[in-house]
ZAMARGU-4260 file (C-alpha; in steps of 0.2 Angstrom, whole numbers, plus 5000, padded with zeros to 4 digits):
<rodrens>
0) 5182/5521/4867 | 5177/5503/4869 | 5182/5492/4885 | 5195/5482/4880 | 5192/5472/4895
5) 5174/5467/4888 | 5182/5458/4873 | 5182/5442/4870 | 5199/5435/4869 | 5207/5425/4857
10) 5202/5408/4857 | 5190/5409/4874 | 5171/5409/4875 | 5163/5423/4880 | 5157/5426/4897
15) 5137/5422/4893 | 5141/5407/4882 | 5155/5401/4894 | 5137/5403/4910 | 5127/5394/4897
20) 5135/5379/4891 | 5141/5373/4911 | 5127/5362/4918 | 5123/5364/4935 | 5124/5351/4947
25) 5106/5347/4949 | 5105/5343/4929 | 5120/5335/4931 | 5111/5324/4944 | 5093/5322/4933
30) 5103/5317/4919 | 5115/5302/4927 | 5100/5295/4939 | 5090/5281/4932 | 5075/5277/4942
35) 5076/5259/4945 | 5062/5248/4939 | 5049/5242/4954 | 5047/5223/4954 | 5036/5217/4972
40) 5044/5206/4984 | 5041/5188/4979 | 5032/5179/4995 | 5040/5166/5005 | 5034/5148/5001
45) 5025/5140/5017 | 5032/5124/5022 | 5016/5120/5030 | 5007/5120/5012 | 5019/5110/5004
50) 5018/5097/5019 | 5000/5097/5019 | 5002/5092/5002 | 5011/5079/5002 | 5003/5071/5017
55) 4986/5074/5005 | 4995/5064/4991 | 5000/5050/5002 | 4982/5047/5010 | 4973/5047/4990
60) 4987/5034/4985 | 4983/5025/5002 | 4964/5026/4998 | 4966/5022/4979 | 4978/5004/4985
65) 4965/5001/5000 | 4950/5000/4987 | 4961/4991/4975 | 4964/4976/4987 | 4946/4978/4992
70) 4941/4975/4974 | 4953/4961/4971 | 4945/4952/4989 | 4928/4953/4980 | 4933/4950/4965
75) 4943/4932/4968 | 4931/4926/4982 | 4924/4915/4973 | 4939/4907/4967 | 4946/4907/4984
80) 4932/4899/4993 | 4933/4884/4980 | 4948/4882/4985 | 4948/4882/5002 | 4931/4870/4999
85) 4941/4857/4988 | 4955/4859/5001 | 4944/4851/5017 | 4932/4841/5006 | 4949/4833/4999
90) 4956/4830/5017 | 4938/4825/5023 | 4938/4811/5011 | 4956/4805/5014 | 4960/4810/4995
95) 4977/4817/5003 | 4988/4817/4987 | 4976/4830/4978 | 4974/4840/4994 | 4992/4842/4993
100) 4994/4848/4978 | 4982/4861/4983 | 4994/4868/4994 | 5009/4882/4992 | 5028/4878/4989
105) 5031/4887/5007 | 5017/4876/5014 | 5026/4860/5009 | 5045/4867/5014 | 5035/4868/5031
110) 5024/4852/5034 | 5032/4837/5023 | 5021/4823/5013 | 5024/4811/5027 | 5016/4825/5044
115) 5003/4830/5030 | 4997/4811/5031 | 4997/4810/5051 | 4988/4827/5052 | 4973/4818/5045
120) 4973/4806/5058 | 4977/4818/5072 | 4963/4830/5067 | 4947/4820/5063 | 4938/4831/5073
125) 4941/4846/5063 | 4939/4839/5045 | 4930/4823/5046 | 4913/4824/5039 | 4914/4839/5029
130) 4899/4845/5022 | 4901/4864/5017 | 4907/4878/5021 | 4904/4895/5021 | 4913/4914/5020
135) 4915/4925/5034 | 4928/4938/5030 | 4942/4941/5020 | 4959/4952/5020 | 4971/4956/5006
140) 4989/4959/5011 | 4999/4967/4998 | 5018/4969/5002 | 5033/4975/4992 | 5043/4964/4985
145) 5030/4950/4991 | 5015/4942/4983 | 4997/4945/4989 | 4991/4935/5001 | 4972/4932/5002
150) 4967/4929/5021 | 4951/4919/5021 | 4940/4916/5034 | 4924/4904/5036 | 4911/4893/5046
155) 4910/4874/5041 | 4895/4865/5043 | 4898/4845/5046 | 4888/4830/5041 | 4882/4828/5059
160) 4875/4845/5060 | 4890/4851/5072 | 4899/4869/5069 | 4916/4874/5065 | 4927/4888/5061
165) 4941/4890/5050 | 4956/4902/5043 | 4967/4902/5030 | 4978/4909/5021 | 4981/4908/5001
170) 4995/4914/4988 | 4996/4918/4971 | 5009/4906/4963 | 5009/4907/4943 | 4991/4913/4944
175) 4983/4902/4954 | 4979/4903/4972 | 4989/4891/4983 | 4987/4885/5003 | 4998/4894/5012
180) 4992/4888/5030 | 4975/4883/5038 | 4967/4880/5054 | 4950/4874/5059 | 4944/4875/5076
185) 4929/4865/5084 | 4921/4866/5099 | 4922/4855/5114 | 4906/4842/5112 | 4912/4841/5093
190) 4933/4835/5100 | 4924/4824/5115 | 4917/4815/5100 | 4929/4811/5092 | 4941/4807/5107
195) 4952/4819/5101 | 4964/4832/5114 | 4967/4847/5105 | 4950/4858/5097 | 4960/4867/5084
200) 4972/4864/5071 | 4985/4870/5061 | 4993/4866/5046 | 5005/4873/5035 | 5012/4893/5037
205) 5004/4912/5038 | 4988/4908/5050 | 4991/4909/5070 | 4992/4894/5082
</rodrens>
């Protein structure tokens, strides 16, 4: 006589088939559980570097602008030392009217036809007799928003034999270098000759008193 109890029932898995199809929990787990993809920690970015790189920037455009202005000094040194050379050759021979047009826009706003005329007088010391002159140095000045200025520097030589120094100071205007200010300073035997008080002067703007 068969168990009726081992029967399956109506409608209801078996026993086996009912232990069988129900996943445990650790499969359940294996199947839900996704390992995540490893992707390594991106590294900080040092301040340091990207400050050290700036400041390495800055000093090749400083060095790339310092040898351009170097370049244009030698490069318009000639031009500039005719000019300064017309300039005092000009005053030295009383030919004022072109001497003054050698000079800036700014140099004239500062020191009128008129005080141009009694500088002559007042300083035959420092260019009467002009024979030559001579450069010594140079500076370029380059500015934002301003136009270059060539700093000139020099030693004049006199018809007499006597020495004297001079600086000046030129523009650019329209592409032509201009007379921004000069001074010319002679020593103390050269200033007794001449009866003269003062062993320097100064004329126009941009050199110092």
């Amino acid at each position: 006589m068969e168990n009726v109890n081992n029967q399956p029932q109506p409608g209801f898995p078996s026993q086996a088939q009912s232990t069988s199809s129900i996943p445990t929990p650790n499969q359940v787990s294996q199947q839900n559980y996704v390992q995540p993809a490893y992707t390594q920690p991106e590294k900080p970015k040092s301040k340091w570097k990207k400050i050290l790189a700036i400041f390495a920037v800055l000093i090749l455009l400083g060095v790339a602008l310092f040898g351009y202005l170097i370049f244009q000094g030698i490069k318009d040194a000639p031009q500039v030392q005719q000019k300064v050379t017309s300039f005092l050759s000009d005053v030295s021979n009383n030919d004022l009217e072109t001497a003054y047009n050698l000079t800036s826009a700014q140099f004239k706003e500062s020191t009128s036809k008129e005080d141009f005329t009694k500088a002559r007088t007042l300083f035959k010391a420092q260019y009467a007799g002009f024979k030559e002159q001579k450069q010594t140095g140079f500076s370029v000045e380059a500015n934002a928003g301003q136009p270059t200025l060539y700093k000139y520097s020099g030693a004049i030589t006199y018809t007499d034999g006597d020495q004297g120094e001079l600086s000046a100071t030129l523009v650019k205007e329209n592409g032509e270098y201009k007379i921004l200010g000069i001074k010319v300073n002679v020593d103390i035997k050269r200033m007794e000759k001449f009866q003269q008080g003062s062993s320097d002067s100064v004329l126009g703007v941009g050199t110092e008193k």
